[in-house]
KEDOLO-457696 format. One record per residue (C-alpha): residue number from 0; x, y, z. Coordinates in Angstrom, 2 decimals. Each point is the difference from the previous one (the first is absolute). Layout:
<sites>
   n    east   north      up
 NUM       X       Y       Z
...
</sites>
This chain:
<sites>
   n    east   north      up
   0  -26.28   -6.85   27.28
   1    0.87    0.72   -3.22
   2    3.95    0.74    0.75
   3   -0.08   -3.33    1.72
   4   -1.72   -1.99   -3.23
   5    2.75    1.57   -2.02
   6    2.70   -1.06    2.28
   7   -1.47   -3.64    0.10
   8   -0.06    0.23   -3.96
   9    3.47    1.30   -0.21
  10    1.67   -2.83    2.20
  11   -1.89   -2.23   -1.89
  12    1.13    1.19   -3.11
  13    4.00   -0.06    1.26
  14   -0.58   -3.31    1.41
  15   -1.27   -1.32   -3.42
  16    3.05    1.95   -1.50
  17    2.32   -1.57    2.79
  18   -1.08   -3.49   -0.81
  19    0.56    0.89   -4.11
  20    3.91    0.43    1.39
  21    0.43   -3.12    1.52
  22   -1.66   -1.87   -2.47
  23    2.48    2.22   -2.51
  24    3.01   -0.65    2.54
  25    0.79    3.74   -1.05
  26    2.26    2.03    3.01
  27   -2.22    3.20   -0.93
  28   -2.51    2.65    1.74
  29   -3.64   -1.46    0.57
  30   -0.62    4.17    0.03
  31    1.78    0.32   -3.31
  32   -1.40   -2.32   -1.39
  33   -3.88   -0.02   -2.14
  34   -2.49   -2.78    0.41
  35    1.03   -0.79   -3.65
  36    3.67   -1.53    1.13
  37    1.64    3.39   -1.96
  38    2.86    1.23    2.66
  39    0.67    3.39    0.19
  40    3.90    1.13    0.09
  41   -0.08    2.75   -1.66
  42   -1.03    3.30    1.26
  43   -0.08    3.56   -1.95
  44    0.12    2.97    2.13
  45   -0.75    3.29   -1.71
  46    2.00    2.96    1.85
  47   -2.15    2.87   -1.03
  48   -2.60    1.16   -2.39
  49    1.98    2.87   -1.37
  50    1.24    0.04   -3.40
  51    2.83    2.04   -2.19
  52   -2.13   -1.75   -3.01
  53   -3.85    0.11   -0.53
  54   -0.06   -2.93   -2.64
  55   -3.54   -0.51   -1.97
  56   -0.73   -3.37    0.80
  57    0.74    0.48    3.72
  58   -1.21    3.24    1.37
  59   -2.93    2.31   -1.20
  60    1.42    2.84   -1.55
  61   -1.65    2.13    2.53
  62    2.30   -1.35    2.44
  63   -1.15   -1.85    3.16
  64   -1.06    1.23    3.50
  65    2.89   -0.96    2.07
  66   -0.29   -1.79    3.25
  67    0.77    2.73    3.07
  68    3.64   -0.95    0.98
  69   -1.38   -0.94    3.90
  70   -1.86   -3.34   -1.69
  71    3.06   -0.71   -1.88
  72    2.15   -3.48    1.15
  73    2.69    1.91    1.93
  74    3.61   -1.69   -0.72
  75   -0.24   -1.97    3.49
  76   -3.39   -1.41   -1.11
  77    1.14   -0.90   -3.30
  78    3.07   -1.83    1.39
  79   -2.01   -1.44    3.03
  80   -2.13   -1.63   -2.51
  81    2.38   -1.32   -2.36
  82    1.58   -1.63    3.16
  83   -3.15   -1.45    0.56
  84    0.22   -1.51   -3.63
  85    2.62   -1.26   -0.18
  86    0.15   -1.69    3.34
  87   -2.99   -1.95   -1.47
  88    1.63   -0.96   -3.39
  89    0.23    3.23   -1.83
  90    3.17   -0.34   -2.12
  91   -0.44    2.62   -2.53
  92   -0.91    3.88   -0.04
  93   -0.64    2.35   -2.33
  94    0.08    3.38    0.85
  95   -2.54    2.25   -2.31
  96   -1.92    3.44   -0.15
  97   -0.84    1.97   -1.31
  98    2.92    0.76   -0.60
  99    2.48   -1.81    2.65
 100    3.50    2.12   -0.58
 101   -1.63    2.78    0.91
 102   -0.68   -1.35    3.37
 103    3.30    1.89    1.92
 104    0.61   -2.64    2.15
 105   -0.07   -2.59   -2.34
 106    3.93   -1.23    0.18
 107   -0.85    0.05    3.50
 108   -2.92   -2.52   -0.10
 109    2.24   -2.08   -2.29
 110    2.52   -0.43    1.98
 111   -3.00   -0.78    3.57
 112   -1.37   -2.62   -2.36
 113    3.27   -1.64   -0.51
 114    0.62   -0.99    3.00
 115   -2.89   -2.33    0.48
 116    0.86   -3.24    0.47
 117   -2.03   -2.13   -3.06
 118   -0.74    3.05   -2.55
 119    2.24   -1.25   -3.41
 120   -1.24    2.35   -2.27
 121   -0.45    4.20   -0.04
 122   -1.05    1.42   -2.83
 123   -1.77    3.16   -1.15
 124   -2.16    1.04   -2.93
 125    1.18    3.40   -0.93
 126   -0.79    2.32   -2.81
 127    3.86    0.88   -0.18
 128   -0.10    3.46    0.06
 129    2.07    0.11    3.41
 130    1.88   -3.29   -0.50
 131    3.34    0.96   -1.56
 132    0.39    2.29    3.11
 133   -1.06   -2.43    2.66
 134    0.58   -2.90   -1.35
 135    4.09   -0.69    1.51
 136   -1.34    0.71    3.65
 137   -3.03   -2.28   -0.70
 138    2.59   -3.00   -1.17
 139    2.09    0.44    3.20
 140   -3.12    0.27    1.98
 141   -1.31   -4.05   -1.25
 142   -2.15    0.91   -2.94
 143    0.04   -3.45   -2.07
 144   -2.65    0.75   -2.75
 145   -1.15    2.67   -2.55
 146   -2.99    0.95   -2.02
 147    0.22    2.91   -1.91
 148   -3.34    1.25   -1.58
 149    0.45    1.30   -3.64
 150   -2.71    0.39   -2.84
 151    1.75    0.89   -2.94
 152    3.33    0.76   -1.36
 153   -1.21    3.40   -2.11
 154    0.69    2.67    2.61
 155   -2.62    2.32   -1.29
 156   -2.69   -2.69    0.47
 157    1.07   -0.70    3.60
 158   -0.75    3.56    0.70
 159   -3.71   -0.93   -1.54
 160    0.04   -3.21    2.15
 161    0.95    1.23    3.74
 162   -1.04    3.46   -0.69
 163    3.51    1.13    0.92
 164    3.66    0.40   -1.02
 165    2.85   -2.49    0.90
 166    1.11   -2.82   -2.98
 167    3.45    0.72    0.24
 168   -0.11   -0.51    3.85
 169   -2.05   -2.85    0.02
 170    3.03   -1.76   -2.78
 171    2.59    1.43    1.97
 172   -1.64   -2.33    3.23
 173   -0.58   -3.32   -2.35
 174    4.27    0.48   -0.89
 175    1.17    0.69    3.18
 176   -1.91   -2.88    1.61
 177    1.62   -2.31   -2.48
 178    2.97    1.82    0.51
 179    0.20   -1.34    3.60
 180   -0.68   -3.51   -0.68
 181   -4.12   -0.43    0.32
 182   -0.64   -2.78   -1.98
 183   -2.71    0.00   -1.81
 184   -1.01    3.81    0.18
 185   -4.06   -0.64   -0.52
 186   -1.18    2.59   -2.07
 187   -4.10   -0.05    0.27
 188   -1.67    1.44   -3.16
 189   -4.12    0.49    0.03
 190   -1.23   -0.54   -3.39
 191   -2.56    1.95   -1.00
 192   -1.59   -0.21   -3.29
 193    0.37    3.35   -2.25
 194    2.53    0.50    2.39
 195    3.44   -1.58   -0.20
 196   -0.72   -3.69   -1.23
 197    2.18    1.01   -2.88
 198    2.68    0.27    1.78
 199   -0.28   -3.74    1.64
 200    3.02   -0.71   -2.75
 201    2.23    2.46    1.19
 202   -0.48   -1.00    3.58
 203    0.74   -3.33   -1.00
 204    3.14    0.78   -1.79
 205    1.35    2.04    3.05
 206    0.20   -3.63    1.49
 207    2.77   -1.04   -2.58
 208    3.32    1.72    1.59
 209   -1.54    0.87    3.15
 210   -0.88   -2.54    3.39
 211   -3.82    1.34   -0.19
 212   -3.30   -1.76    1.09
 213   -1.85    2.25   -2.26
 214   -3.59   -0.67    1.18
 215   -3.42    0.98   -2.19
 216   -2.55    0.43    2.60
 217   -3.70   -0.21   -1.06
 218   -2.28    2.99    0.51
 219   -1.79   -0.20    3.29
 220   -3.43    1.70    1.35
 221    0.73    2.41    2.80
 222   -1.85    2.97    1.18
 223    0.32    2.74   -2.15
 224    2.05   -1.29   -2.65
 225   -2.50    0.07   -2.60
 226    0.39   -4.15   -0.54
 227   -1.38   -1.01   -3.15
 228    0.08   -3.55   -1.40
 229    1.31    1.28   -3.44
 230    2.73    1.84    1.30
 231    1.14   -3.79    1.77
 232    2.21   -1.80   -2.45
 233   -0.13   -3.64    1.53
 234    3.28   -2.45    0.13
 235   -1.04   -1.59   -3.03
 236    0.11    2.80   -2.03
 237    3.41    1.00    1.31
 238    1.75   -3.01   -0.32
 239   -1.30   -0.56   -3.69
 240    2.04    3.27   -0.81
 241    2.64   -1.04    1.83
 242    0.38   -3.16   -1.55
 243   -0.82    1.14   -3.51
 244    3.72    2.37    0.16
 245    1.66   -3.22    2.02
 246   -1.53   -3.40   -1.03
 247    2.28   -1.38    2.11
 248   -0.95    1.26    3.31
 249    0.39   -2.66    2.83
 250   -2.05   -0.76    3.00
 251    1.52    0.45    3.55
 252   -0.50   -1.81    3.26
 253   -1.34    2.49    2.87
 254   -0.71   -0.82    3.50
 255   -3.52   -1.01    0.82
 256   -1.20    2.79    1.79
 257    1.44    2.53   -2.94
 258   -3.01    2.32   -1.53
 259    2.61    0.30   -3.49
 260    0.29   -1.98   -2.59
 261    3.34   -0.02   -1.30
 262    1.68   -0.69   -3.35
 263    3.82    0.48   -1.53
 264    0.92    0.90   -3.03
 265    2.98   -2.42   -0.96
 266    3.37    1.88    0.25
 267   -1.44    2.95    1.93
 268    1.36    1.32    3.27
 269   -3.58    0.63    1.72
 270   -3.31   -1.74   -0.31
 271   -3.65    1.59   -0.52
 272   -3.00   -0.84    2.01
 273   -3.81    0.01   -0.13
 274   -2.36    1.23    3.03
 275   -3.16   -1.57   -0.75
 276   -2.31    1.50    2.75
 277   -3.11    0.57   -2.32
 278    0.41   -3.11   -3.04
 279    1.26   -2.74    2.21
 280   -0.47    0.83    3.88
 281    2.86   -1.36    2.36
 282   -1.61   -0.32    3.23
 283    0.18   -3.64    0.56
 284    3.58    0.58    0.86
 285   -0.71    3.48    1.82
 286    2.84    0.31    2.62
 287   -0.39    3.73    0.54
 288   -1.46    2.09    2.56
 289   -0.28    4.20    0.02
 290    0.52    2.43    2.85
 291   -1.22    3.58   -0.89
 292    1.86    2.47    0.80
 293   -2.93    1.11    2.49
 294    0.56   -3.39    1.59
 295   -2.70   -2.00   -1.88
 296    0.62   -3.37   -0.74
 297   -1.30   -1.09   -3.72
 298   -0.37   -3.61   -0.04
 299   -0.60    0.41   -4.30
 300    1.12    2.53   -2.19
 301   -2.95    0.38   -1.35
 302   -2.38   -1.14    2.62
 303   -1.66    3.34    2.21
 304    0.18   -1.48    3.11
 305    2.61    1.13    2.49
 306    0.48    0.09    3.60
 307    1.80    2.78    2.42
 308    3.19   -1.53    1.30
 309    1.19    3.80    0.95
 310   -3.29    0.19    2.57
 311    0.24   -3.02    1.79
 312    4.18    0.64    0.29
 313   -0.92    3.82    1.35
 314   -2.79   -1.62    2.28
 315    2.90   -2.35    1.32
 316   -1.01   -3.29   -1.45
 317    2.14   -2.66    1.35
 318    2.20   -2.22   -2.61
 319   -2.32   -2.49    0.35
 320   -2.62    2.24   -0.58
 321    1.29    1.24   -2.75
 322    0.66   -3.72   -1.78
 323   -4.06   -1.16    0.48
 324   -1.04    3.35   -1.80
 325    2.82   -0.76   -3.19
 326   -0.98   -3.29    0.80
 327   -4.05    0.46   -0.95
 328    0.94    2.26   -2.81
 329    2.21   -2.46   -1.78
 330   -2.73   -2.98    1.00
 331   -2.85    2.10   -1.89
 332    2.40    0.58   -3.43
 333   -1.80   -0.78   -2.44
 334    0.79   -3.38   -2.67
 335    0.74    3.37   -2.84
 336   -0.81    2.96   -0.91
 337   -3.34    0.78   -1.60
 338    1.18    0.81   -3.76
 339    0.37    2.84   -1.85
 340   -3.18    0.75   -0.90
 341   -1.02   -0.48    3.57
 342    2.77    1.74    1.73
 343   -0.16    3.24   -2.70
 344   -3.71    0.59    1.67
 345    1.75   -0.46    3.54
 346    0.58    2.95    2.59
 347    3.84   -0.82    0.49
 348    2.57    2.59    1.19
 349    2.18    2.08   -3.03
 350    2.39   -2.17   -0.47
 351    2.49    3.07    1.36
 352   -1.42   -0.94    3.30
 353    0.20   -4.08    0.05
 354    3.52    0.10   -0.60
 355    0.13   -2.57   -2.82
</sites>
């Protein structure tokens, strides 16, 4: 009875959506898209939930228990549902972790995911350590875009910050990716107050003779990352420090659905960018969806409710299948996220285990 009231309620809910496209005239997925218009076309898959790194702000420094390798996506799950995707108006992917390089068949899944028919855009967040190395084979294999996650330019505090050894790697990564054209290289920087939020300056100047999208990403609340609200320095903050060293900072255009703001320094080869998440919440424009890399789909970063694509593709789900139950998740998404305050109380994954 109550299977069937659901059903009812999620036809009605994707007929409602439906009618919201043909009103909209937009050629898009009723299953990708929310009941508040917001279409989703981009989709982050995270590859595993291993790490070289163990970063503060995104895994306890206990670690994590690991997901046993049999409830992991395996590589024709992952690819089966990025066809999926992208058949219904997926066009970019972003492949994350963990750590992704350290995936082995990583070029591999690359190179599957270029070939489908409608996907523009591959990129992958990376904490560098591997990408010097891999990076040549990724290129050849379709990789478009690159994130590279780096704290701070003082080597002996990156040891403090990811618990681990590895600056010179990680630079080594950032100059051989603009070494081989990428253009920008995104750099993502988490300020943390006490931290490195003196060294927004430096990461700034980096920008002037280099094509970098240096961008400062405010502190977020995840499980086990010890989230405080005075450790958060907000946008505000940031861009008053910026602006007091370069008064002449400039503004630039981004595309709706982009969670940075984005400014130039006149004469500079790169730009810098702000990730408000916390001060000034995005999700109006939300175009993203997450797939765990136990084959969870995350409708919200920082929303806790998820729903097992991996069972229902082991239990044989058809395609069709498949598209109602992304279809009701994306339908119950939520208008935003619940605020810092709010979301710091939350039971929400590590963020090791989201996948960013």
């Amino acid at each position: 009875m109550w299977k069937s009231w659901k059903l009812h309620t999620d036809v009605r809910e994707l007929s409602r959506r439906r009618q919201f496209l043909r009103e909209h005239a937009a050629p898009f997925s009723a299953f990708l898209t929310d009941s508040f218009g917001r279409q989703h076309s981009y989709l982050r898959i995270s590859l595993t939930e291993k790490c070289n790194l163990r970063c503060q702000y995104c895994m306890p420094e206990e670690g994590v228990p690991l997901t046993p390798k049999a409830n992991l996506l395996t590589t024709e799950e992952i690819l089966t549902l990025a066809r999926l995707f992208v058949k219904e108006g997926v066009d970019k992917i972003r492949l994350t972790g963990g750590e992704p390089l350290i995936r082995p068949d990583v070029v591999d899944i690359v190179a599957q995911l270029q070939r489908l028919e409608g996907l523009r855009t591959i990129g992958v967040t990376t904490n560098g350590i591997n990408l010097a190395r891999l990076l040549p084979q990724l290129q050849k294999a379709g990789l478009s875009a690159i994130n590279i996650s780096l704290d701070t330019l003082v080597p002996a505090k990156f040891e403090f910050i990811v618990r681990r050894k590895g600056f010179h790697k990680v630079m080594e990564g950032i100059h051989k990716a603009i070494e081989l054209g990428y253009n920008p290289v995104k750099v993502n920087c988490v300020v943390m107050r006490g931290l490195n939020e003196d060294e927004l300056l430096d990461f700034a100047a980096l920008t002037e003779g280099l094509p970098l999208d240096v961008r400062f990403i405010e502190y977020m609340p995840f499980d086990g990352n010890k989230w405080n609200f005075k450790k958060m320095v907000s946008y505000k903050e940031m861009l008053d420090t910026v602006r007091q060293q370069w008064p002449e900072l400039e503004k630039v255009p981004e595309e709706e659905s982009s969670t940075a703001k984005a400014f130039k320094i006149p004469g500079f080869q790169g730009q810098i960018s702000f990730i408000t998440s916390m001060s000034e919440h995005f999700c109006g424009t939300c175009n993203r969806l997450r797939i765990t890399a136990d084959g969870n789909l995350k409708v919200c970063l920082f929303g806790n409710s998820e729903v097992s694509l991996r069972d229902h593709l082991r239990a044989g789900a058809s395609e069709q299948e498949l598209l109602r139950i992304i279809g009701a998740a994306v339908g119950r998404k939520k208008r935003q996220h619940a605020g810092m305050f709010s979301i710091s109380q939350m039971k929400n994954r590590p963020m090791i285990l989201i996948g960013g």
